[in-house]
DOVO-790840 format. One record per residue: residue in one letter; x negated, y, z of N, C-alpha, C in turn. Coordinates in steps of 0.001 Angstrom, whole numbers, plus 500000, padded with zeros to 6 digits. Layout:
BEGIN
(pt 'a' (X Y Z) (X Y Z) (X Y Z)),
...
END
This chain:
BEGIN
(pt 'x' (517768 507348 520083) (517021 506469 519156) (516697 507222 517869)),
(pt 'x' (515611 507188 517654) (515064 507913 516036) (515602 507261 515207)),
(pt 'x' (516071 508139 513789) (517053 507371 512635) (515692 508306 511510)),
(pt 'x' (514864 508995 511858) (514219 509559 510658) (512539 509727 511178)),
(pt 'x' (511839 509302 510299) (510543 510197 510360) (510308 511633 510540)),
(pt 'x' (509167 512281 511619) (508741 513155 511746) (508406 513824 511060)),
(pt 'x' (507934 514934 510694) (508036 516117 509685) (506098 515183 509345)),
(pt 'x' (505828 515419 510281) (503873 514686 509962) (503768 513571 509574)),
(pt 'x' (504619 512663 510289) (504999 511613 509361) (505309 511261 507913)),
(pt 'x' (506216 512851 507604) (506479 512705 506109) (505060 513267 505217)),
(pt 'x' (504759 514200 505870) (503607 515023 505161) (502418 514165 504868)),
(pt 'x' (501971 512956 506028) (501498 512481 506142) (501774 511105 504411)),
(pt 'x' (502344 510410 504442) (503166 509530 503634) (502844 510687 502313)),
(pt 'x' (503683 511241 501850) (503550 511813 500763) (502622 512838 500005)),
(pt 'x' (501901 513423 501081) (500611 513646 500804) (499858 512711 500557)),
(pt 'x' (499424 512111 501148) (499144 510785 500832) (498824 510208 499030)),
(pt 'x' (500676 509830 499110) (500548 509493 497653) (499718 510331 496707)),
(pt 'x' (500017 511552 496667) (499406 512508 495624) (497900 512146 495557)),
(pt 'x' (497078 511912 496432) (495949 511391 497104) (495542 510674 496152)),
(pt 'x' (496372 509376 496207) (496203 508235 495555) (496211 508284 494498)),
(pt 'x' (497028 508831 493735) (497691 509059 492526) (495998 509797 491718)),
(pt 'x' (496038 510651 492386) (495028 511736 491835) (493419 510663 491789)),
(pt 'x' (493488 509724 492574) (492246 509235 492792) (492156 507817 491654)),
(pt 'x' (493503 507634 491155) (493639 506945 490004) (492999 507689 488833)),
(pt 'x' (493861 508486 488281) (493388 509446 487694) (491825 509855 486958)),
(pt 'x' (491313 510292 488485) (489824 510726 488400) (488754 509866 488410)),
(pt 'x' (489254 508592 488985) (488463 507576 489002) (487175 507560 487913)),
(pt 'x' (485939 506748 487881) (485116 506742 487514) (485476 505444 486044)),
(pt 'x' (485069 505776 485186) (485129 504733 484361) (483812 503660 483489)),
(pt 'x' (482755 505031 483681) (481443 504732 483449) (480450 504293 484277)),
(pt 'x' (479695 503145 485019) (479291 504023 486107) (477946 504485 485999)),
(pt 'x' (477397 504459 484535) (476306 505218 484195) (476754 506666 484335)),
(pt 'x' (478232 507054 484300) (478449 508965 484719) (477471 509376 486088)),
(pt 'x' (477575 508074 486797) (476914 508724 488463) (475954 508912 488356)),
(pt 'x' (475263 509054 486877) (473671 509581 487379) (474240 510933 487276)),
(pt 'x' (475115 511250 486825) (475059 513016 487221) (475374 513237 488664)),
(pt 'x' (474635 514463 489287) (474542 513718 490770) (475362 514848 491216)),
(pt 'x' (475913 515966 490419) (477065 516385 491132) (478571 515573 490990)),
(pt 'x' (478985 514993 490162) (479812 513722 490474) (479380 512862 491753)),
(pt 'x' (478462 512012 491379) (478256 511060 492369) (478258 511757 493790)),
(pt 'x' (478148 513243 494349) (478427 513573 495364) (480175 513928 495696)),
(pt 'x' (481131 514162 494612) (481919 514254 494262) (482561 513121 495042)),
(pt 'x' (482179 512138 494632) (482636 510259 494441) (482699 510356 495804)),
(pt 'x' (481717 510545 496469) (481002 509808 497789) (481925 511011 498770)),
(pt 'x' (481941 511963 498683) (482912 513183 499264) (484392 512910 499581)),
(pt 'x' (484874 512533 498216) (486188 512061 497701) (486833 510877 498876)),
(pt 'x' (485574 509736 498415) (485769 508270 499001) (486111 508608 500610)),
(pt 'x' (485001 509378 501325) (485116 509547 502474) (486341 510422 503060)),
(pt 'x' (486856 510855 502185) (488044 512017 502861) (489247 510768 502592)),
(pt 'x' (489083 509890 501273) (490333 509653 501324) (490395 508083 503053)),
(pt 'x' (489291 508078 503076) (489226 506588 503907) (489547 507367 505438)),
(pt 'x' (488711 508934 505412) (489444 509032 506617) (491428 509335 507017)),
(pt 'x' (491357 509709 505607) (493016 509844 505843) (493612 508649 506169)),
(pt 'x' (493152 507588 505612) (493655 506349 505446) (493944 506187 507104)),
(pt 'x' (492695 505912 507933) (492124 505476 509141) (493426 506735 509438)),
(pt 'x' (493655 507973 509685) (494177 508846 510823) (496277 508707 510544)),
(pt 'x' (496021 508432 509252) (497810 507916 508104) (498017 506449 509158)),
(pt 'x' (497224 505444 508841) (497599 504358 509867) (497653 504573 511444)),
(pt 'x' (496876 505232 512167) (496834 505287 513506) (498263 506254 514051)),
(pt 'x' (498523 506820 512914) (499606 507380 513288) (500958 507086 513067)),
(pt 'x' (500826 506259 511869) (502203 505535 511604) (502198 504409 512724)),
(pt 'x' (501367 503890 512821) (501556 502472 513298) (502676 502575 514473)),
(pt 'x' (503046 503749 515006) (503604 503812 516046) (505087 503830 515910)),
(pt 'x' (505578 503912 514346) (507143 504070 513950) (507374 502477 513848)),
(pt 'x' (508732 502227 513872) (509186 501165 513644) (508756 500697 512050)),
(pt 'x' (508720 499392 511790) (508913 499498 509978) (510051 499537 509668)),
(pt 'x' (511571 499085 509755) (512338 500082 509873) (513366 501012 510081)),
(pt 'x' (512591 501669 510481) (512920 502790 511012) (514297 503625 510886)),
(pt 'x' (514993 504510 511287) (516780 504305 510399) (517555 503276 509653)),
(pt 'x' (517089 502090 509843) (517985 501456 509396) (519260 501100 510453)),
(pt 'x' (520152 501088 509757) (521810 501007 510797) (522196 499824 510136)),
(pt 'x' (521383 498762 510041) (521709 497405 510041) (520330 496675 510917)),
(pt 'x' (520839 495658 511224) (519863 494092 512174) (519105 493640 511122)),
(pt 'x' (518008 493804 511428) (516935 493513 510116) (516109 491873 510807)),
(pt 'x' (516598 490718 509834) (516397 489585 510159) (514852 489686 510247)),
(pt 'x' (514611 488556 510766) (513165 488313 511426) (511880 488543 510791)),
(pt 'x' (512243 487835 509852) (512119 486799 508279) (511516 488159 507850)),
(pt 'x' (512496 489319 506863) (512143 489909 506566) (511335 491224 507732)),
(pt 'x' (511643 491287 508246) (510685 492340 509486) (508889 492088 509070)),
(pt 'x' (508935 490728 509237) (507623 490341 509019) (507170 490038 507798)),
(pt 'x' (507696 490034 507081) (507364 490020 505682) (507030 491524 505353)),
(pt 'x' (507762 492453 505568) (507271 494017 505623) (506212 494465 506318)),
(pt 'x' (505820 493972 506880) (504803 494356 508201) (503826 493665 507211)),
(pt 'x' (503958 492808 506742) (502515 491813 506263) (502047 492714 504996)),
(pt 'x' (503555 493118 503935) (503057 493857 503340) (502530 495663 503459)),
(pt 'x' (502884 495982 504338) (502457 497276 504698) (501010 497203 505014)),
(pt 'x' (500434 496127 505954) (499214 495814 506377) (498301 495519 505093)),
(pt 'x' (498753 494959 504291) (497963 494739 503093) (497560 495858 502156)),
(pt 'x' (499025 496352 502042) (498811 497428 501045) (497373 498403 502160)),
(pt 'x' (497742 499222 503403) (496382 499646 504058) (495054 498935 504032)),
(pt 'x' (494802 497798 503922) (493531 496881 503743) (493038 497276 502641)),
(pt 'x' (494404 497721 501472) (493319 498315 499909) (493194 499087 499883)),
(pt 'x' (493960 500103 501061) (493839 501673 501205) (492187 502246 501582)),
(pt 'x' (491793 501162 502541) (490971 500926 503253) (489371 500711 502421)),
(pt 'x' (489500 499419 501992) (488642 498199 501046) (487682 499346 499662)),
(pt 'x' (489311 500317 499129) (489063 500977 497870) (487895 501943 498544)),
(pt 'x' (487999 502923 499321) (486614 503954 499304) (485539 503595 499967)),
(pt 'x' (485671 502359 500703) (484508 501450 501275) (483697 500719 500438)),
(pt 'x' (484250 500065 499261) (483890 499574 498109) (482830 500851 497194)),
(pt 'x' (484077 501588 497037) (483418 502750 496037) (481944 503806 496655)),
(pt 'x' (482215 503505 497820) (480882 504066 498690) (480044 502954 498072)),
(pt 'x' (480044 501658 498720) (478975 501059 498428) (478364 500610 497160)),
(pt 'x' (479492 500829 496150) (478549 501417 494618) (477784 502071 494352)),
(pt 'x' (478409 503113 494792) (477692 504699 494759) (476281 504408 495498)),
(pt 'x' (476573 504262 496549) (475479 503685 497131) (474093 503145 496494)),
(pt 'x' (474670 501719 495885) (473822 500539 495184) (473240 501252 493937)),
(pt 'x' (474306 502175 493287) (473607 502366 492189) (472528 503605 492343)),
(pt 'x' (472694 504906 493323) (471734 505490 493739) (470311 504689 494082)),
(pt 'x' (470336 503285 494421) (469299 502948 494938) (468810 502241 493676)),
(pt 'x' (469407 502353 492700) (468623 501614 491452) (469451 500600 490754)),
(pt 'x' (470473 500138 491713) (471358 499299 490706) (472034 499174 489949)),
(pt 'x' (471872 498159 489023) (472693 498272 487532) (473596 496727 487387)),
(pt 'x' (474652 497282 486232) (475467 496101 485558) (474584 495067 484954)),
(pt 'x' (474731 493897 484885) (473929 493205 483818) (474615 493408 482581)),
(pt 'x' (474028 493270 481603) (474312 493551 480096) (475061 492794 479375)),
(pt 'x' (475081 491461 479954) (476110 490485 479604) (476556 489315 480898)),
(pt 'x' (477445 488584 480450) (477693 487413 480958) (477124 486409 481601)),
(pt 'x' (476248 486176 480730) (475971 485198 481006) (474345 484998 481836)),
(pt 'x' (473965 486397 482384) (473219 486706 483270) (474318 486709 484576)),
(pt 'x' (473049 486316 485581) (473861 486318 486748) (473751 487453 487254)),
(pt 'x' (474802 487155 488313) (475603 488795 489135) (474693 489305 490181)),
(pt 'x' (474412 490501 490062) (474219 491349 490769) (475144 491631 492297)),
(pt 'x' (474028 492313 493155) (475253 492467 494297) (476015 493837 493835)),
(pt 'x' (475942 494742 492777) (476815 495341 492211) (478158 495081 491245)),
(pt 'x' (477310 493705 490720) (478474 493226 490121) (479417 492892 491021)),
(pt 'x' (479118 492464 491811) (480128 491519 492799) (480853 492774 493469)),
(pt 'x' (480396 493804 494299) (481164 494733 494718) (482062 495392 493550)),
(pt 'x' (482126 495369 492427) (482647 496036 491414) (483861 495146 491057)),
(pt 'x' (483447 493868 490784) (484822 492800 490849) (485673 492961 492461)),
(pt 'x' (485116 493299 493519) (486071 492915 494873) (486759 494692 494173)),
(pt 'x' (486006 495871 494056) (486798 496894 493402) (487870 496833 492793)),
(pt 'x' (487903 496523 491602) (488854 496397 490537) (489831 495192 490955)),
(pt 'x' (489938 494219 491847) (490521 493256 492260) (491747 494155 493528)),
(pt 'x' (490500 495123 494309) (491672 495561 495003) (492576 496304 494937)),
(pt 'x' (491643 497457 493773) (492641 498344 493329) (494199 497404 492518)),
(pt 'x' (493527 496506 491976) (494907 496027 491142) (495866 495321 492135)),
(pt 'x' (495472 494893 492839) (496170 494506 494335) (496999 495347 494526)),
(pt 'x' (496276 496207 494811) (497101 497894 495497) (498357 498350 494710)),
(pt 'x' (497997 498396 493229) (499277 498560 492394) (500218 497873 492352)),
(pt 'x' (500120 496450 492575) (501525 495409 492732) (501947 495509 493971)),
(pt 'x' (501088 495972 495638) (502033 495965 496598) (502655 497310 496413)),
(pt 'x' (502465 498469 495932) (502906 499585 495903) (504058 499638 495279)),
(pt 'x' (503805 498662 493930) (505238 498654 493274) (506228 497905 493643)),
(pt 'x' (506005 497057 494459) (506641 496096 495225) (507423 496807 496466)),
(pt 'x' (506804 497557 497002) (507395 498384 498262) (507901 499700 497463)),
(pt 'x' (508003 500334 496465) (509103 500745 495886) (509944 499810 495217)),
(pt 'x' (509969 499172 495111) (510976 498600 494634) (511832 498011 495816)),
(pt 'x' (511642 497652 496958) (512114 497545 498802) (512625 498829 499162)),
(pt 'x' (512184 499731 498248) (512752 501009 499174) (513858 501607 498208)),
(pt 'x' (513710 501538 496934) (514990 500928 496089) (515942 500573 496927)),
(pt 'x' (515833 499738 496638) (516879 498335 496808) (517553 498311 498491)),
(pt 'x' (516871 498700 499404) (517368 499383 500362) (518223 500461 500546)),
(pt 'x' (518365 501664 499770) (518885 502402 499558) (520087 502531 498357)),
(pt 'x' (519839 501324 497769) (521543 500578 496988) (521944 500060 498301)),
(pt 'x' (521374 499310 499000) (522266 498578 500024) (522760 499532 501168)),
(pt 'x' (522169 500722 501124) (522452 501901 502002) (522003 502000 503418)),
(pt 'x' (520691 501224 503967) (520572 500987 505308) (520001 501861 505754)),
(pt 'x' (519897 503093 505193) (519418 504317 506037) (517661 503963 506556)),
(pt 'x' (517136 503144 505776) (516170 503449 505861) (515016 504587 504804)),
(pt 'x' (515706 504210 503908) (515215 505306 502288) (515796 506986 503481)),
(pt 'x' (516296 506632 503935) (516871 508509 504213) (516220 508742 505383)),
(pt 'x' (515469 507732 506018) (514061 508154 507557) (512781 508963 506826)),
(pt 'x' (512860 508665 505442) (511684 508957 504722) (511848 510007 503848)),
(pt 'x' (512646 509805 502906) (512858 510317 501436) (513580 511182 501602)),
(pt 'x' (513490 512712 500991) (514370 513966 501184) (515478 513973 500513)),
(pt 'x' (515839 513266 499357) (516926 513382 498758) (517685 511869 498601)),
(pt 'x' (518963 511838 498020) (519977 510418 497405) (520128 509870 499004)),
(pt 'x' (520156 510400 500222) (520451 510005 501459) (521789 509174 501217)),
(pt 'x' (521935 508253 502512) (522803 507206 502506) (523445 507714 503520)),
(pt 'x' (524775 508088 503492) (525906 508102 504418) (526430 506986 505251)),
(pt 'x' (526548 505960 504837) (526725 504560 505387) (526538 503377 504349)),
(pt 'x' (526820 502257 504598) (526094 500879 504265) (527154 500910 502895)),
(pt 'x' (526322 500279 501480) (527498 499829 500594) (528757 498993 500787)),
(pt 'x' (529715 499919 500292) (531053 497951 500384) (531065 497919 498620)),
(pt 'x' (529954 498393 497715) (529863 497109 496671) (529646 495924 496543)),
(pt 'x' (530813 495346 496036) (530810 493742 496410) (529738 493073 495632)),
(pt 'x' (528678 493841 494600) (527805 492615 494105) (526542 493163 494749)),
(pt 'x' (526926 494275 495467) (525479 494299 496016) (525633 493718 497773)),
(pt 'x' (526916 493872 497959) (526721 492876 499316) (526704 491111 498797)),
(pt 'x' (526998 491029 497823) (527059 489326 497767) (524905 489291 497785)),
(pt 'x' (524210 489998 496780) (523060 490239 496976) (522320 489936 498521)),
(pt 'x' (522937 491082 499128) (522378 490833 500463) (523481 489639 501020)),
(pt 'x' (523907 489336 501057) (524521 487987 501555) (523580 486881 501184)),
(pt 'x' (523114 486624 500057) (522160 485602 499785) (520785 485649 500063)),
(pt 'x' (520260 487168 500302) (519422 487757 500733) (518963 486865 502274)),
(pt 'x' (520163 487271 502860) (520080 486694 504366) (520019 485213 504634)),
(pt 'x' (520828 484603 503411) (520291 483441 503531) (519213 482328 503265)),
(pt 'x' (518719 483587 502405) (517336 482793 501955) (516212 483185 503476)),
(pt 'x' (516397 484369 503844) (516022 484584 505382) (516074 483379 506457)),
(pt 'x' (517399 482991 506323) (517774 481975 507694) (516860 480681 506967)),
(pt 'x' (517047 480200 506198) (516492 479183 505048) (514576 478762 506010)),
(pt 'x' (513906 479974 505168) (512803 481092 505838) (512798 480454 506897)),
(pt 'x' (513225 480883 508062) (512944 480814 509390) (513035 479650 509729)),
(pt 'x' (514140 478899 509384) (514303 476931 509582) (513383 476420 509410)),
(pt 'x' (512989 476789 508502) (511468 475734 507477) (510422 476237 508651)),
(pt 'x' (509908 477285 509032) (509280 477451 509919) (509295 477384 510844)),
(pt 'x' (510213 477436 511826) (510600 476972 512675) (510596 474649 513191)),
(pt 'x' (510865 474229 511772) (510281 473044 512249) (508847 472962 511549)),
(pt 'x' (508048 473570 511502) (507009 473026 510991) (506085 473546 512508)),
(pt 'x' (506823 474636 513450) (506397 474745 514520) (506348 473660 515373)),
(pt 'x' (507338 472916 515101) (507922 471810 516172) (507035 470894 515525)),
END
C-alpha cells in the first residue's frame, strides 16, 4: 500500500505552486498595459501553459488517494468534504487562464471597461468580475487546505509526510488537547452524516 507520493507527483504539486505564486505576482493590473502587444502575448502564452499544467497536474493526481499516507480511518464526512474542496480549488485553477484568455481576447478585439458605474456592463466587464471573484476564491480554498495540511500534521496522520519533505510524522499524537480536538472533530463528522443520512430517508 502507498504511504507517500511519487517523486512526479511531488514535482508536479510544488512546481506547481511556484506557478501560481509567480502568476500572482505578475498578474496584470492595468488592462490598458495589453495594448503593449509584447505583454499581451506574454499573458496569452503564460495563461495557456499554466491551464495546460493545470489539465496534465489533475489527470495525474486524480489517480492518488486524497489521503494518501494517512495511518488513521478517515471518516466519510470528511473524505468528501476534501474531495469537494480539492475539486474546487482545480475549477479556479482552471476558470483563472480561461478567463484571462478571454480578456485578452475581448480586449484585442476592441473591448473596453466602462468609465463608470453606472453605465452598463460590458461582456468584459462581466468576464473581469467572474476573474477577480475566482481568483479570490482560489486564495481562501488554498488557505484553507493549508491550514488541513497543518492541522493534520499536529494530529500526525502521515498524511503531511506523503507530500511534504520535511517535520515528517513518526506516528499519531498522544497530545491530549489535540486528541480531545480530533475527538470532537469526529463528532461533529458522525453529527454530519446523521443529518444526512435522514434527510436521505
Amino acid at each position: 500500500m502507498e504511504r507517500t507520493h511519487t517523486l512526479l507527483a511531488k514535482s508536479f504539486h510544488w512546481s506547481f505552486i511556484l506557478l501560481y505564486v509567480y502568476g500572482i505576482f505578475k498578474q496584470v493590473n492595468n488592462l490598458e498595459d495589453l495594448e503593449d502587444t509584447n505583454l499581451l502575448l506574454f499573458e496569452i502564452v503564460f495563461a495557456t501553459v499554466f491551464l495546460v499544467i493545470v489539465i496534465l497536474r489533475y489527470s495525474y493526481m486524480s489517480r492518488f488517494k486524497t489521503f494518501l499516507g494517512s495511518q488513521e480511518p478517515v471518516h466519510i464526512v470528511h473524505y468528501y468534504f476534501a474531495r469537494t474542496v480539492h475539486k474546487a480549488m482545480y475549477a479556479c485553477f482552471i476558470l483563472l487562464p480561461l478567463t484571462g484568455l478571454v480578456i485578452a481576447g475581448l480586449y484585442n478585439q476592441g473591448y473596453t471597461v466602462n468609465a463608470t458605474p453606472d453605465e452598463e456592463q460590458t461582456v468584459i466587464d462581466l468576464v473581469l468580475d467572474l476573474h477577480g471573484a475566482v481568483a479570490n476564491l482560489s486564495y481562501m480554498l488554498i488557505l484553507l487546505h493549508i491550514a488541513a495540511a497543518i492541522y493534520s500534521r499536529i494530529k500526525g496522520e502521515g498524511v503531511w509526510s506523503s507530500m511534504v519533505p520535511i517535520l515528517k510524522e513518526d506516528k499519531p499524537t498522544k497530545n491530549k488537547i489535540v486528541n480531545k480536538m480530533a475527538l470532537l472533530e469526529g463528532q461533529f463528522y458522525d453529527k454530519v452524516q446523521a443529518l444526512l443520512t435522514r434527510k436521505k430517508k
